[in-house]
mmCIF file as gemmi writes it, N, C-alpha and C atoms, coordinates in Angstrom:
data_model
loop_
_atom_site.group_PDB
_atom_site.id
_atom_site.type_symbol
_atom_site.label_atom_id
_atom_site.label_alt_id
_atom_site.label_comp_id
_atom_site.label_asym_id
_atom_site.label_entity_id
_atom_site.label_seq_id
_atom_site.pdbx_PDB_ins_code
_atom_site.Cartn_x
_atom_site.Cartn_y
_atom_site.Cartn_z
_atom_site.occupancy
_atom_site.B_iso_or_equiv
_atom_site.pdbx_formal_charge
_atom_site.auth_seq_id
_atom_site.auth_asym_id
_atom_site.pdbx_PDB_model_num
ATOM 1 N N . UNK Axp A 1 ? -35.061 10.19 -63.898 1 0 ? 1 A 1
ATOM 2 C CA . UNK Axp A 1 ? -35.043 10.475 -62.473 1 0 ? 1 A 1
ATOM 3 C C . UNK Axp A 1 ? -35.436 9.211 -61.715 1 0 ? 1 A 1
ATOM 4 N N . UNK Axp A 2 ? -34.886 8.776 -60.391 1 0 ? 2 A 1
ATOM 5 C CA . UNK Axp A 2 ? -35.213 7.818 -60.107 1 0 ? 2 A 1
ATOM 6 C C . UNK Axp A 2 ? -35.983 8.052 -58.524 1 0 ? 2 A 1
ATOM 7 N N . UNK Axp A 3 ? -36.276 7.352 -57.813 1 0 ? 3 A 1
ATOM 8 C CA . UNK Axp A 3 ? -37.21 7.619 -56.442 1 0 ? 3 A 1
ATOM 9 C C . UNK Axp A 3 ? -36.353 7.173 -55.355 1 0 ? 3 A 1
ATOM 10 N N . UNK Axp A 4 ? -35.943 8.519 -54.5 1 0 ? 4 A 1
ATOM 11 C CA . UNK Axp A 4 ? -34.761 8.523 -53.648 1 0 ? 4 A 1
ATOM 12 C C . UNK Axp A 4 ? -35.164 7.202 -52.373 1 0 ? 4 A 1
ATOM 13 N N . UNK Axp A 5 ? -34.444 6.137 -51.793 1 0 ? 5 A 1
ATOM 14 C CA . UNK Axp A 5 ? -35.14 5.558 -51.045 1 0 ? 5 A 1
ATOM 15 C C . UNK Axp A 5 ? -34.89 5.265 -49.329 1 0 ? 5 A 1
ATOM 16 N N . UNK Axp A 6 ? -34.298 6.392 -49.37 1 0 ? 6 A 1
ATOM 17 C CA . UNK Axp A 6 ? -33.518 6.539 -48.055 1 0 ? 6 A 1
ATOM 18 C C . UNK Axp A 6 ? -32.652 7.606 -48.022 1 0 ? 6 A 1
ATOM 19 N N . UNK Axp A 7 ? -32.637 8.699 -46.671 1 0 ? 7 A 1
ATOM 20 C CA . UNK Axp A 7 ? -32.081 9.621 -46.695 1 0 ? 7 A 1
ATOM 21 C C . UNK Axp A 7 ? -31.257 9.825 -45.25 1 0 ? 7 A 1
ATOM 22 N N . UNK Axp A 8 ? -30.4 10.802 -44.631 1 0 ? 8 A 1
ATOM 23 C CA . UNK Axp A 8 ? -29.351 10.244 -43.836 1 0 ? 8 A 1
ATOM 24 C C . UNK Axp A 8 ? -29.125 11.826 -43.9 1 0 ? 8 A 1
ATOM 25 N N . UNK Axp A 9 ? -28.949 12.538 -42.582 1 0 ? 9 A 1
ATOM 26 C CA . UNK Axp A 9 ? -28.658 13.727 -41.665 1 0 ? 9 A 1
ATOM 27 C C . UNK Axp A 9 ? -27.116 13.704 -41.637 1 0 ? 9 A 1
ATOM 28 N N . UNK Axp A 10 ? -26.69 15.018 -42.452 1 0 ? 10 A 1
ATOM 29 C CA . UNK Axp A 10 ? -24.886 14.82 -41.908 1 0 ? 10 A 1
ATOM 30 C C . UNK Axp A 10 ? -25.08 16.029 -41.094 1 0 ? 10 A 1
ATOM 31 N N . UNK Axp A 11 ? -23.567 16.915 -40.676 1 0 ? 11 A 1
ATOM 32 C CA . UNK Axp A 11 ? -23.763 17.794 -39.998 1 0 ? 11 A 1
ATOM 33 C C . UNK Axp A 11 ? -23.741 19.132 -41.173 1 0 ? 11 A 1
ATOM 34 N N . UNK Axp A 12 ? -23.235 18.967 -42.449 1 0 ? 12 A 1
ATOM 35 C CA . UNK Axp A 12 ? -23.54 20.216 -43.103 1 0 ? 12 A 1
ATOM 36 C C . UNK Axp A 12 ? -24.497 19.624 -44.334 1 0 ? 12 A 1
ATOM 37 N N . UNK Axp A 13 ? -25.557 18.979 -44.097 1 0 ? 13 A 1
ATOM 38 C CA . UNK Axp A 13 ? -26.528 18.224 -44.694 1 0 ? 13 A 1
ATOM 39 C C . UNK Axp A 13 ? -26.867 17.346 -45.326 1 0 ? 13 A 1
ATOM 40 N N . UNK Axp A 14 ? -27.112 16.657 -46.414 1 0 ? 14 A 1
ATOM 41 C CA . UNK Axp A 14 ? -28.228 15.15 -46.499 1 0 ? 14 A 1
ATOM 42 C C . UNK Axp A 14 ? -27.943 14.429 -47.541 1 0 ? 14 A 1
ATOM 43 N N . UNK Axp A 15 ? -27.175 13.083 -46.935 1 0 ? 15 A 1
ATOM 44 C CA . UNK Axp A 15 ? -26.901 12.035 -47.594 1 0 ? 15 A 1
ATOM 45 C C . UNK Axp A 15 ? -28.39 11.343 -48.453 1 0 ? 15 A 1
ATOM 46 N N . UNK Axp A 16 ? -28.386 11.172 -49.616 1 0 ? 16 A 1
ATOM 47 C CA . UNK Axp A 16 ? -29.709 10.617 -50.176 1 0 ? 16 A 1
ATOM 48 C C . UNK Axp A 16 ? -29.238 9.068 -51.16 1 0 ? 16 A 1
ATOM 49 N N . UNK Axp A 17 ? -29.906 7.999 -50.954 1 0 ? 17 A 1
ATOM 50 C CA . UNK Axp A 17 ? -29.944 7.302 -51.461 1 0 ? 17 A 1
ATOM 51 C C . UNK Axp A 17 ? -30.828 6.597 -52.585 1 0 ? 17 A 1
ATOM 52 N N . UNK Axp A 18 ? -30.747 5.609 -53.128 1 0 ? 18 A 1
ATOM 53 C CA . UNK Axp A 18 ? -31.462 5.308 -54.137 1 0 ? 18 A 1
ATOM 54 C C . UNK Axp A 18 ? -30.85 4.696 -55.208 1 0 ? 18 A 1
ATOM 55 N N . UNK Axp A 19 ? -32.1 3.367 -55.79 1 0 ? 19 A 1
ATOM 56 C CA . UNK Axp A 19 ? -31.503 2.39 -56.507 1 0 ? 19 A 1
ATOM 57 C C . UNK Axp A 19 ? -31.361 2.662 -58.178 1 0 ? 19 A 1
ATOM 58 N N . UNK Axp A 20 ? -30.248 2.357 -58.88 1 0 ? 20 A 1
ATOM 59 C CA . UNK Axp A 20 ? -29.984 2.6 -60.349 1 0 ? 20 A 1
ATOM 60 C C . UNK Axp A 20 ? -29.211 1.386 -60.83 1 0 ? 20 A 1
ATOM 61 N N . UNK Axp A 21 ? -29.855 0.825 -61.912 1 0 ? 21 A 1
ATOM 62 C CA . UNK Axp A 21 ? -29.072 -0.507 -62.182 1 0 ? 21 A 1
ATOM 63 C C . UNK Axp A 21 ? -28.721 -1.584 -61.643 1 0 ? 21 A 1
ATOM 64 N N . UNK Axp A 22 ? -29.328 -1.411 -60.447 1 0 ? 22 A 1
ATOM 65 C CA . UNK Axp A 22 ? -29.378 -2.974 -59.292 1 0 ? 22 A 1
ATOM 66 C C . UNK Axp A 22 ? -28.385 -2.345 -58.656 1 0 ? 22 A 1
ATOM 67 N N . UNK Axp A 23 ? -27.885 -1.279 -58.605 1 0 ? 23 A 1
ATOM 68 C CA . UNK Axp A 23 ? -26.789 -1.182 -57.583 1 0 ? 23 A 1
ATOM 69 C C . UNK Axp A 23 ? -27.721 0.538 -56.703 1 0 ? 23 A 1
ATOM 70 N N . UNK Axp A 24 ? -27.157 0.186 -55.497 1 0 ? 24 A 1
ATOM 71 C CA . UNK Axp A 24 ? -27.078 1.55 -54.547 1 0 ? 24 A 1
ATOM 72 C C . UNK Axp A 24 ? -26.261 2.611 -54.931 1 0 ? 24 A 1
ATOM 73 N N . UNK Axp A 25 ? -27.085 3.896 -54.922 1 0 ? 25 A 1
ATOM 74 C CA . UNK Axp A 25 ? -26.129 4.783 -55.664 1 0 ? 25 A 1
ATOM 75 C C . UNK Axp A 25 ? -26.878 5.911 -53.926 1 0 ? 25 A 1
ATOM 76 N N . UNK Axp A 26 ? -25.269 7.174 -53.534 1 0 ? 26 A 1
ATOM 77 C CA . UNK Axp A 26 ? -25.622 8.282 -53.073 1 0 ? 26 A 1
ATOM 78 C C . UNK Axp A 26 ? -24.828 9.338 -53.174 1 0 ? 26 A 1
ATOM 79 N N . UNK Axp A 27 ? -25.485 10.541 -53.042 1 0 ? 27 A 1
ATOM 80 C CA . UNK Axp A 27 ? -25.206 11.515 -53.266 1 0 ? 27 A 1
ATOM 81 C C . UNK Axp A 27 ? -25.291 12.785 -52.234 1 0 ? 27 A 1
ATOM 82 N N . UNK Axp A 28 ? -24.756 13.815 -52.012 1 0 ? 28 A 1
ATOM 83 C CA . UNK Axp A 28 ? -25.274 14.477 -50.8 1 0 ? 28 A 1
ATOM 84 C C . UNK Axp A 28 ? -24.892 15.93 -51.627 1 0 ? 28 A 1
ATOM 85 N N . UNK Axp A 29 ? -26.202 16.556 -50.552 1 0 ? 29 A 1
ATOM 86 C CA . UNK Axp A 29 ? -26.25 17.578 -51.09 1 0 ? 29 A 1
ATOM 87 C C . UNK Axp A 29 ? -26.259 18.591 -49.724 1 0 ? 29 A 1
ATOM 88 N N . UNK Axp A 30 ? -25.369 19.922 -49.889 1 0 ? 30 A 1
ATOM 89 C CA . UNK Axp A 30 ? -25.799 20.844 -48.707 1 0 ? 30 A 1
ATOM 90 C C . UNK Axp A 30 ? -27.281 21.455 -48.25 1 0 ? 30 A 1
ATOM 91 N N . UNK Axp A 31 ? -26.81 21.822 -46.913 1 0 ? 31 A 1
ATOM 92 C CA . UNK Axp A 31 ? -28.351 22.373 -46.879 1 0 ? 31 A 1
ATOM 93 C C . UNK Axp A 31 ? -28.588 23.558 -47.961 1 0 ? 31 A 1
ATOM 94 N N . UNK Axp A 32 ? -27.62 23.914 -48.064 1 0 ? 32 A 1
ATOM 95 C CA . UNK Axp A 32 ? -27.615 25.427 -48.832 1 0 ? 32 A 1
ATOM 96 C C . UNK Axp A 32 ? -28.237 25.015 -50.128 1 0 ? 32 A 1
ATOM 97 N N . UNK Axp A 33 ? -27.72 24.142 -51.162 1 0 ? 33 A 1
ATOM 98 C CA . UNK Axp A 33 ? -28.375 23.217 -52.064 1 0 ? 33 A 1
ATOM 99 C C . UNK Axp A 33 ? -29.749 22.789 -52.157 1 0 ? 33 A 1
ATOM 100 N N . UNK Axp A 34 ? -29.854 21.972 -51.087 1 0 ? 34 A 1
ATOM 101 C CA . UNK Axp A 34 ? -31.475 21.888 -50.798 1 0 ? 34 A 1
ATOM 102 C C . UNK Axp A 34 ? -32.012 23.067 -50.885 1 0 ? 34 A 1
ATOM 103 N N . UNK Axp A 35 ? -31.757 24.301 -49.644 1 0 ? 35 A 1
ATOM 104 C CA . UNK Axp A 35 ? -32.864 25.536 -49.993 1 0 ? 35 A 1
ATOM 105 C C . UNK Axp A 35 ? -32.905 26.006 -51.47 1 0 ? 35 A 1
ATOM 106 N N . UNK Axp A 36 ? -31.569 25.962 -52.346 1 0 ? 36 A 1
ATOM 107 C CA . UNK Axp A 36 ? -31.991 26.798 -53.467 1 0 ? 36 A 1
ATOM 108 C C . UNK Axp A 36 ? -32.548 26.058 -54.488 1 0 ? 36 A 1
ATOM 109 N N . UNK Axp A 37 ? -32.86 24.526 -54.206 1 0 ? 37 A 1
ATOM 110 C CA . UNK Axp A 37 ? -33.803 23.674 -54.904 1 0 ? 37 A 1
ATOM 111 C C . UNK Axp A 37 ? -35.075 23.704 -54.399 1 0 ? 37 A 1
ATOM 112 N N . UNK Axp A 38 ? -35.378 24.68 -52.746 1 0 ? 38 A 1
ATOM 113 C CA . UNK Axp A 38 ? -36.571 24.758 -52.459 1 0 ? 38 A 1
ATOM 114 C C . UNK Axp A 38 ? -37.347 23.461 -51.686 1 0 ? 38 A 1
ATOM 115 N N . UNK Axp A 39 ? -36.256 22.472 -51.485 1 0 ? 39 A 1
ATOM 116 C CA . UNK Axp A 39 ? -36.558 21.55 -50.878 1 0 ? 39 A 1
ATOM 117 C C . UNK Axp A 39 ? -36.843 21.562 -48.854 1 0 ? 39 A 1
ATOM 118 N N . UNK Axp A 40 ? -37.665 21.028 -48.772 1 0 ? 40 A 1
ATOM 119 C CA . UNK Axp A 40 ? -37.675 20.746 -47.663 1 0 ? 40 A 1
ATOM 120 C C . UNK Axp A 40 ? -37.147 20.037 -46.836 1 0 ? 40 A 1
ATOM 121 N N . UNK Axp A 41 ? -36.357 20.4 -46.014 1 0 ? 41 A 1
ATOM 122 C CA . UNK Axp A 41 ? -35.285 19.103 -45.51 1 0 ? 41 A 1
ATOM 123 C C . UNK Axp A 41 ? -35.962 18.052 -44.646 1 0 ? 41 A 1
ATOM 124 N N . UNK Axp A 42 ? -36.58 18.897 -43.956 1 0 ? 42 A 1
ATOM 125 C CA . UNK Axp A 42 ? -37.404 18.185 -42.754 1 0 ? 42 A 1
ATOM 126 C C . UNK Axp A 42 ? -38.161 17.069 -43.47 1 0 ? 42 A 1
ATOM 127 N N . UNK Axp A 43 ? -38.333 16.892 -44.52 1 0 ? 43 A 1
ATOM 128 C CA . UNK Axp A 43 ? -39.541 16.394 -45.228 1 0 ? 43 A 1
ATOM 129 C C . UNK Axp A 43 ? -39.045 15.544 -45.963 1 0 ? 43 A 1
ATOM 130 N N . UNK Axp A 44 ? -37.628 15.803 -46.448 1 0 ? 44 A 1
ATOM 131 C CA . UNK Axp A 44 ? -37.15 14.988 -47.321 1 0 ? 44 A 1
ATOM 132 C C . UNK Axp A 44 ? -36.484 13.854 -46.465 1 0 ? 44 A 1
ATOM 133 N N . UNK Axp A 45 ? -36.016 14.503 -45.174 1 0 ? 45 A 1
ATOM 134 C CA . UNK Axp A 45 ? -35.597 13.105 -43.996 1 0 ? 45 A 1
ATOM 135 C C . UNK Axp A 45 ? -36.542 12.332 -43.543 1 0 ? 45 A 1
ATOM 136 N N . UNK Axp A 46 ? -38.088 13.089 -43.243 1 0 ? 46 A 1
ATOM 137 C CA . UNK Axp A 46 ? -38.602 11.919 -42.732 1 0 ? 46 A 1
ATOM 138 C C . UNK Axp A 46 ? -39.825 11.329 -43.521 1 0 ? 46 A 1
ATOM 139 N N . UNK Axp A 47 ? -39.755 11.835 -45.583 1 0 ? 47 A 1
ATOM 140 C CA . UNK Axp A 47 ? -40.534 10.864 -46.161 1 0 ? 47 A 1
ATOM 141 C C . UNK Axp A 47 ? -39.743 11.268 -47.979 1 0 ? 47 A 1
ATOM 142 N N . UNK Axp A 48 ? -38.341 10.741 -47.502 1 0 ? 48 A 1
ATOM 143 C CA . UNK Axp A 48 ? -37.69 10.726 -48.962 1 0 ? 48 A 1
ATOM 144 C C . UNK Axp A 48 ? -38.397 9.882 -50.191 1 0 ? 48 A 1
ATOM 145 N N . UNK Axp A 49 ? -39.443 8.944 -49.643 1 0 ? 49 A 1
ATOM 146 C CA . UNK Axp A 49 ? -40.085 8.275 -51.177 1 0 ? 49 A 1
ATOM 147 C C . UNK Axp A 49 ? -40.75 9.398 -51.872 1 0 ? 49 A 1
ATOM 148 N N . UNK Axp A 50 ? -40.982 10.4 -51.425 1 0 ? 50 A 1
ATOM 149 C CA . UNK Axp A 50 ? -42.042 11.117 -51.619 1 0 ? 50 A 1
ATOM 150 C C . UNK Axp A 50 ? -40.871 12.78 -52.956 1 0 ? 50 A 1
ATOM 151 N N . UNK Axp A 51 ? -39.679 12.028 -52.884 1 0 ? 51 A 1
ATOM 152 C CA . UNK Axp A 51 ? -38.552 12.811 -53.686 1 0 ? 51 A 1
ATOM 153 C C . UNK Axp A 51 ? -38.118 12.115 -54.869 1 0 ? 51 A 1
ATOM 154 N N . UNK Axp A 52 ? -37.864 12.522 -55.878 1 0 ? 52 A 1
ATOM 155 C CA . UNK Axp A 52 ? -36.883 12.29 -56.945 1 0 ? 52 A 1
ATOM 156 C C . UNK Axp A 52 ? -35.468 13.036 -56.909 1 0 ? 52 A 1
ATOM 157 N N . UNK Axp A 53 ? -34.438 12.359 -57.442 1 0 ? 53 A 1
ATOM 158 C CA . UNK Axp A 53 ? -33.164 12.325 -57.763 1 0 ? 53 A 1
ATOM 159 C C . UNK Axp A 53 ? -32.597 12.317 -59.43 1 0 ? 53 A 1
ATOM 160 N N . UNK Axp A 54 ? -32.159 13.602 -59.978 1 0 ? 54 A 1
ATOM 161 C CA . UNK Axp A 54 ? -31.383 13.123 -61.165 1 0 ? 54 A 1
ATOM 162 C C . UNK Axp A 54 ? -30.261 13.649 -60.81 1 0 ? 54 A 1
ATOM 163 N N . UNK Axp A 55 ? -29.56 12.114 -60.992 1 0 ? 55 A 1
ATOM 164 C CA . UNK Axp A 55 ? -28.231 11.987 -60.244 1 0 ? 55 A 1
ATOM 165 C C . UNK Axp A 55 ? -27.271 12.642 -61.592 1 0 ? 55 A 1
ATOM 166 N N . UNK Axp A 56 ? -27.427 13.014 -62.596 1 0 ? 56 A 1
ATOM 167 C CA . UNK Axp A 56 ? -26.417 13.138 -63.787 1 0 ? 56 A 1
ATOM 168 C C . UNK Axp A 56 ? -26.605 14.783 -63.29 1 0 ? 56 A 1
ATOM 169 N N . UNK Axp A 57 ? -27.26 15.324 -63.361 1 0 ? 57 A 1
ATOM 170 C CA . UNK Axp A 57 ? -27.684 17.082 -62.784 1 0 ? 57 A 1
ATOM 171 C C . UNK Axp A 57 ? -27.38 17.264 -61.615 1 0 ? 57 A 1
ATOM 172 N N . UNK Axp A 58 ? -27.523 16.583 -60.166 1 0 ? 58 A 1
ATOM 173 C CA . UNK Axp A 58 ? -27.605 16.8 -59.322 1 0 ? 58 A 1
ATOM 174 C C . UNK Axp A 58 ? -28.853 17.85 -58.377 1 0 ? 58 A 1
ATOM 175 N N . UNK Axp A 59 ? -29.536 17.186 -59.114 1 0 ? 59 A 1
ATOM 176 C CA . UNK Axp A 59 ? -31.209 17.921 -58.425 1 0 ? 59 A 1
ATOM 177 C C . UNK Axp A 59 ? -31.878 16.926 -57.534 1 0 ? 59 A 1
ATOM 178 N N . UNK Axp A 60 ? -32.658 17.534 -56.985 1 0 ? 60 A 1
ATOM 179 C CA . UNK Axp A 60 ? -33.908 16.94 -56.544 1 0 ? 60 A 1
ATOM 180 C C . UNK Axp A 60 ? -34.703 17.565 -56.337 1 0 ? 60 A 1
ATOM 181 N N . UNK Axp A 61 ? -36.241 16.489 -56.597 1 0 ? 61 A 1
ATOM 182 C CA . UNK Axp A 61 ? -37.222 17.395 -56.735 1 0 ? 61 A 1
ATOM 183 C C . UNK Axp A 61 ? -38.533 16.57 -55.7 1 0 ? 61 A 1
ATOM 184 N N . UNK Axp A 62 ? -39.483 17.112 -55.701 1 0 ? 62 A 1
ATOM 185 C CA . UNK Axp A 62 ? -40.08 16.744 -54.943 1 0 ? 62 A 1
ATOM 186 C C . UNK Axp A 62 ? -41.538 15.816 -56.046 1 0 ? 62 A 1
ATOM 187 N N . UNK Axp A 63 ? -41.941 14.854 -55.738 1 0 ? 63 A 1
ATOM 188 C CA . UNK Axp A 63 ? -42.675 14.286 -56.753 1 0 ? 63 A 1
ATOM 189 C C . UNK Axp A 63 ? -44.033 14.849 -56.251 1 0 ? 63 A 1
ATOM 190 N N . UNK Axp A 64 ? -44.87 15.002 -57.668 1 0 ? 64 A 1
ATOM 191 C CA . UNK Axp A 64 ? -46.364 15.512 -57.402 1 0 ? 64 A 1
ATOM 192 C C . UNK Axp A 64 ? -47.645 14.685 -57.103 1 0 ? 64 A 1
């Protein structure tokens, strides 16, 4: 899992970024997605370091 480092508001929800192999990698996920991962959106836009990403699953989680 890697540590998402920037995140980005669409209109049907949230572009997430984050570094893998020296390169920029993103992924987006719906809001609908987020809720059934239990994520907080509000939270994940305005402190995504505070998230993990496994980009091969397509999760995210919130780090402890």
């Amino acid at each position: 899992m890697q540590q998402i480092s920037a995140s980005r508001k669409k209109p049907t929800g949230i572009d997430v970024f984050w570094q893998e192999g020296g390169m920029k990698r993103r992924d987006f996920f719906s809001f609908s997605e987020l809720i059934e991962l239990r994520i907080n959106v509000a939270d994940l836009l305005d402190n995504p370091s505070l998230y993990l990403i496994d980009g091969e699953n397509h999760r995210v989680v919130a780090t402890d």
